[in-house]
C-alpha positions as CSV (number, residue, x, y, z in Angstrom):
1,X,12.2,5.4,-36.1
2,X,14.1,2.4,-37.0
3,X,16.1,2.2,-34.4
4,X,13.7,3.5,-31.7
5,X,10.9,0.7,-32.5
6,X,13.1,-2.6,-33.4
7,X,16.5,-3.0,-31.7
8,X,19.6,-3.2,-33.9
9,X,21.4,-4.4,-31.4
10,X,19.7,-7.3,-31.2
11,X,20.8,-8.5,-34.4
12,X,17.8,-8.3,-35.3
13,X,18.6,-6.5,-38.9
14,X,16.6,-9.2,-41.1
15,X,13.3,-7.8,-39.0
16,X,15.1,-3.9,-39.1
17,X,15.5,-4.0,-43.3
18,X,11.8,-5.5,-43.5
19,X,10.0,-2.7,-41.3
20,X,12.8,-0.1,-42.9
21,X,10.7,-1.5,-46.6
22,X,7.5,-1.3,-45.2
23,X,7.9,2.5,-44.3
24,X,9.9,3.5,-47.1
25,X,6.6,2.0,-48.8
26,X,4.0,3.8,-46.8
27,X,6.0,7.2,-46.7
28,X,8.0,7.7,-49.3
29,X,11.5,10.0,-48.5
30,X,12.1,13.1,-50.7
31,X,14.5,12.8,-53.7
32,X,17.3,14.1,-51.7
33,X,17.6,11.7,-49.0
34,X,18.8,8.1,-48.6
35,X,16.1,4.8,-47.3
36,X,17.4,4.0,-44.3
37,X,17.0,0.3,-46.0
38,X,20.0,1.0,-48.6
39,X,21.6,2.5,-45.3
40,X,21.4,-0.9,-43.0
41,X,22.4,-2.8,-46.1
42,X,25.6,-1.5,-46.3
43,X,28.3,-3.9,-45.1
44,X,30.1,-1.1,-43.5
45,X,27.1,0.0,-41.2
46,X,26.6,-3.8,-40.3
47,X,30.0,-4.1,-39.1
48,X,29.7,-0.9,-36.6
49,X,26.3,-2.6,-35.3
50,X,28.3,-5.2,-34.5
51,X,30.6,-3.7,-32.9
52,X,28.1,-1.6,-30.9
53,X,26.2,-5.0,-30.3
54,X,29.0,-6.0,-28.7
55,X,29.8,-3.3,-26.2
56,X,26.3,-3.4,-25.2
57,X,26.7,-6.7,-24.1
58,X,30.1,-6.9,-22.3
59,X,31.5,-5.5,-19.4
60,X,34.1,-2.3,-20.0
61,X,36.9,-4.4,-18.3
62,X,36.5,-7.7,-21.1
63,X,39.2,-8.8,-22.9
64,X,37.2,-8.7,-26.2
65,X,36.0,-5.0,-25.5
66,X,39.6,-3.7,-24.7
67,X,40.9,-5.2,-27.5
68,X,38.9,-2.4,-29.5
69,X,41.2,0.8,-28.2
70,X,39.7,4.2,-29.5
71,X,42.6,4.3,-32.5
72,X,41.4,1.1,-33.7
73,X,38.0,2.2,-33.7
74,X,38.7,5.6,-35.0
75,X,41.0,4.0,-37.7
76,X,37.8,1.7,-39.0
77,X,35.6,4.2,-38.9
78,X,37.8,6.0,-41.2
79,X,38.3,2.9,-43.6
80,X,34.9,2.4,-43.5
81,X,34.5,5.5,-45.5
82,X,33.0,7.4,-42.4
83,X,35.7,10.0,-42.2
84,X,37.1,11.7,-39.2
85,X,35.3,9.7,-36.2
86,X,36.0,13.3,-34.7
87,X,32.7,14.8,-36.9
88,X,30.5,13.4,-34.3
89,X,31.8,14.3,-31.1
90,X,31.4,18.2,-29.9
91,X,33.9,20.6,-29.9
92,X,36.1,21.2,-26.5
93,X,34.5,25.3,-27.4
94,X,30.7,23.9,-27.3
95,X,31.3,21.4,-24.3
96,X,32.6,24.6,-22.7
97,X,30.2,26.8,-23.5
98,X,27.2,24.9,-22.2
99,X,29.0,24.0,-19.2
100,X,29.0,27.8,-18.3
101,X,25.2,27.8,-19.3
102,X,24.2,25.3,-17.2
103,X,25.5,24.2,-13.6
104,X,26.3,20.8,-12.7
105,X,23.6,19.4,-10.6
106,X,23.0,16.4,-8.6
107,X,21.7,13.3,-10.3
108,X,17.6,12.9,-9.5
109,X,14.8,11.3,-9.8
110,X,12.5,12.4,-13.3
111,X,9.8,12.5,-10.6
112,X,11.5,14.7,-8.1
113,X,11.7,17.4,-11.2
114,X,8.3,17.0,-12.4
115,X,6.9,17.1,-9.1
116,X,8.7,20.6,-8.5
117,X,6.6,23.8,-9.3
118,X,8.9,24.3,-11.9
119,X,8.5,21.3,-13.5
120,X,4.6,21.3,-13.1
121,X,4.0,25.3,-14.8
122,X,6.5,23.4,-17.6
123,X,4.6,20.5,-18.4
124,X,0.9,22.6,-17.8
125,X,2.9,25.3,-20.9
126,X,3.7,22.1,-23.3
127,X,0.7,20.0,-22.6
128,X,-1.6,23.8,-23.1
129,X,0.9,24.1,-26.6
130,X,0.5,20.8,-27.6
131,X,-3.5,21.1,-27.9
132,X,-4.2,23.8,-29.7
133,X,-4.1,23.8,-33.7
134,X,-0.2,23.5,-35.3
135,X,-1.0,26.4,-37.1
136,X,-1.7,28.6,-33.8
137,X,0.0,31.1,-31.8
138,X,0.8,29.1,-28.7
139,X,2.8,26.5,-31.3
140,X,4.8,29.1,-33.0
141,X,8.9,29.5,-32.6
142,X,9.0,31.6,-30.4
143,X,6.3,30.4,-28.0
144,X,8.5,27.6,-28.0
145,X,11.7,29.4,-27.1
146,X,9.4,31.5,-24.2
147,X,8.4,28.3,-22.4
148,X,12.5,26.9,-22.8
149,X,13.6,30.1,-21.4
150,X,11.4,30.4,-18.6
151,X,12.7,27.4,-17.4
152,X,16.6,28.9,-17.7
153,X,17.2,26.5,-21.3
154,X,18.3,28.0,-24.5
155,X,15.6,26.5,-27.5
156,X,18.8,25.3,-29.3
157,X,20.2,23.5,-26.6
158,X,17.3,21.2,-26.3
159,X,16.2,21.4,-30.3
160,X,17.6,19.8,-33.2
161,X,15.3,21.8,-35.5
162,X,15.9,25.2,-37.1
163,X,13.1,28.1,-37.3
164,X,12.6,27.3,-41.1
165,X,12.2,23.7,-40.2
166,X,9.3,24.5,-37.3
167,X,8.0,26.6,-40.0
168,X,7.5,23.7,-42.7
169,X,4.1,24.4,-44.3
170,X,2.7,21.1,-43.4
171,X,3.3,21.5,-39.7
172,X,2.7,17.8,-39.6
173,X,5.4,16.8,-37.0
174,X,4.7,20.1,-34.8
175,X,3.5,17.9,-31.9
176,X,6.3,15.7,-32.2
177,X,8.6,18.1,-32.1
178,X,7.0,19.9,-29.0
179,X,6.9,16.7,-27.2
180,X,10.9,15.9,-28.4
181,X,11.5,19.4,-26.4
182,X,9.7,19.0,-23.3
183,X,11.6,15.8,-22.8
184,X,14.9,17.2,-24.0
185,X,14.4,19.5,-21.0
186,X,13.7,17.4,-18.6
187,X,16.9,15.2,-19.3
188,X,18.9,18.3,-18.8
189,X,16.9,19.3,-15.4
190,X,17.4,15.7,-14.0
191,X,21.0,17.0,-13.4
192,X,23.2,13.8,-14.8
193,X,23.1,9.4,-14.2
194,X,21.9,8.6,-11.3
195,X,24.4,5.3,-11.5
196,X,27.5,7.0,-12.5
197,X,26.8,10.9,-12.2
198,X,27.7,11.8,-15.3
199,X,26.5,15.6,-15.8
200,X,24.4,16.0,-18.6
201,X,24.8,19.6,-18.1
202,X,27.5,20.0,-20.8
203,X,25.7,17.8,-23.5
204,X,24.9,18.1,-26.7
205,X,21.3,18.2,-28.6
206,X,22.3,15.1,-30.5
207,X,24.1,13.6,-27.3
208,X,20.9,14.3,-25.3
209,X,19.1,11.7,-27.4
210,X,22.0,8.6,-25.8
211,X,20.7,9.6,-22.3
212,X,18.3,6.6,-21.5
213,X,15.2,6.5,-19.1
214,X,15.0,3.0,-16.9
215,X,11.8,2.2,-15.8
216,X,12.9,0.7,-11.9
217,X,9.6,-1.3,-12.1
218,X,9.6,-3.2,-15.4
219,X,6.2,-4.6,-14.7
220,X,4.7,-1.0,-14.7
221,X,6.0,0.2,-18.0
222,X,3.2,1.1,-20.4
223,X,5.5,2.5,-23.2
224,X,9.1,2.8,-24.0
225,X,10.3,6.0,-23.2
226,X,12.1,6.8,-26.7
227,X,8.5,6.8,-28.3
228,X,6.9,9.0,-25.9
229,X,7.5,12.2,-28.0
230,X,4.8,10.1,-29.7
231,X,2.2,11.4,-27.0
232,X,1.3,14.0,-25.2
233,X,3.6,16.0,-22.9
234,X,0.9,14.7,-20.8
235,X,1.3,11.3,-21.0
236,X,4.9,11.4,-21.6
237,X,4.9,13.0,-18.6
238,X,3.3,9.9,-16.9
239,X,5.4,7.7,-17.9
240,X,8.9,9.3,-17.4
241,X,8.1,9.6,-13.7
242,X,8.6,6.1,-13.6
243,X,12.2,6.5,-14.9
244,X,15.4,7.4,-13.7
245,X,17.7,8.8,-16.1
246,X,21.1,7.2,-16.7
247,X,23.5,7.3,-19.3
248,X,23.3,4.6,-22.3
249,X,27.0,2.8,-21.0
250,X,25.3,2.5,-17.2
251,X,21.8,1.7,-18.5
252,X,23.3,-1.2,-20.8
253,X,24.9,-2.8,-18.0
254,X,21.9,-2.6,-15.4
255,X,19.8,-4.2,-18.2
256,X,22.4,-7.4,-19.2
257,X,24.4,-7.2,-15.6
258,X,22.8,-8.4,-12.0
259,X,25.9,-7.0,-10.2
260,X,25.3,-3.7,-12.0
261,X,21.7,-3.9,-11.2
262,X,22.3,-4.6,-8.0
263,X,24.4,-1.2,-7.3
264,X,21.8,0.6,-9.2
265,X,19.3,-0.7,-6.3
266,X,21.9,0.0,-3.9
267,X,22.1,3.5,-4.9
268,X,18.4,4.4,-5.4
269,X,17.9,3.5,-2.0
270,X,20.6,5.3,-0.5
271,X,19.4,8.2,-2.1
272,X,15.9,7.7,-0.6
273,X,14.2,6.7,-3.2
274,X,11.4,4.2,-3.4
275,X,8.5,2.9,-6.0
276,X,4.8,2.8,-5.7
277,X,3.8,-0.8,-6.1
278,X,0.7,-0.2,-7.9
279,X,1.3,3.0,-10.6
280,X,5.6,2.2,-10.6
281,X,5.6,6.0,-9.7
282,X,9.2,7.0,-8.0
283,X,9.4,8.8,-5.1
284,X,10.9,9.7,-1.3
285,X,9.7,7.2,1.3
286,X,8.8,3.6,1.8
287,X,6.2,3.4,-0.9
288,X,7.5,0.1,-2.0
289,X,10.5,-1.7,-2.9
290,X,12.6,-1.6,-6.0
């Protein structure tokens, strides 16, 4: 939540640790976790920020970027008291196994999937989910794995909760939840970076969550996409067709690089794309410029 509402990488941690108090004040965590305050406190969290601070802002080819080689970083992460950097990345077994479960596609457009009468009977399941009562039929586990499998995705591929976790008596972040899936889904159906091409096909859950949506008309964005798992499938839904999907190295350098920018434009009109002046919806055709 932190780190979806007030940018780290902004060093902006003086506003992060006073937001961080302000919810640890209005919700209290269980006796079992850690503040996220004590967490961005800790000098060896700050110095990864800044380190990720700074590849967020430089080019990969700078002298100052390079000088960070993977053994370096994998050797402060471990003296940091972070352990084997190795934890976080997937095994070669999982990479492979959801590249056999799900094809490499082309890159496209969120609204090219959304638009698609797959994509439509998809959101018209969620949004139908998302309004009845948590404690209903239509929001139980498995109605949640029917409506991820009619669309060809496995429930754990796209979900970082458990059964027993859905099944929390409170049922308080149900909607959430439902909403984190729908667009989990659709960053897998949009096929890989429409920039780069990376496939998003043999991600992770947890890697799902560094694919980024850019909104091509800035002016039109209403929300930021990370918080709309916040809404409806609905409205999420509204806003994502906005966005193309790119992965968080390519979507760092269109937002602090005009030459990356530029090939971004470069390749969303090759690829026939264009942008409704008025709602900042994406489609085929001369509906506007980027």
């Amino acid at each position: 939540m932190i780190l979806d509402e007030i940018s780290l990488l902004d060093d902006n941690y003086s506003a992060s640790i006073t937001k961080s108090e302000r919810l640890l004040h209005d919700y209290p965590v269980a006796p079992n976790h850690v503040p996220i305050v004590q967490i961005l406190q800790r000098d060896n969290v700050k110095e990864f920020v800044h380190v990720a601070s700074l590849f967020s802002k430089i080019g990969p080819n700078d002298p100052e970027r390079q000088a960070y080689s993977y053994p370096k970083i994998k050797s402060m992460f471990s003296n940091q008291g972070f352990g084997d950097i190795a934890r976080f990345r997937p095994e070669d077994s999982e990479v492979k196994e959801l590249m056999r479960k799900y094809d490499s596609t082309s890159p496209q457009a969120v609204s090219l999937y959304l638009d698609s009468t797959e994509g439509k009977n998809l959101l018209n399941d969620f949004e139908r989910a998302w309004q009845t009562p948590r404690n209903s039929k239509e929001m139980s586990f498995e109605a949640l794995q029917t409506m991820a499998n009619k669309v060809g995705i496995a429930l754990e591929d796209v979900a970082y909760f458990s059964k027993s976790k859905w099944g929390q008596p409170t049922m308080e972040r149900r909607p959430y939840h439902l909403c984190r899936v729908y667009q989990n889904i659709i960053t897998r159906k949009t096929g890989g970076c429409l920039l780069c091409g990376l496939s998003f096909s043999s991600l992770t859950v947890i890697q799902l969550y560094g694919v980024d949506f850019h909104h091509v008309l800035e002016s039109k964005k209403e929300c930021e996409p990370s918080k709309c798992a916040l809404k409806s499938p609905k409205l999420a839904s509204m806003e994502l067709r906005k966005t193309c999907a790119l992965c968080k190295k390519c979507h760092s350098m269109v937002t602090h690089s005009n030459s990356a920018k530029a090939r971004f434009t470069k390749k969303f009109t090759e690829l026939g794309y264009s942008v409704n002046d008025v709602t900042g919806d994406i489609g085929c055709g001369n509906a506007g410029d980027v």
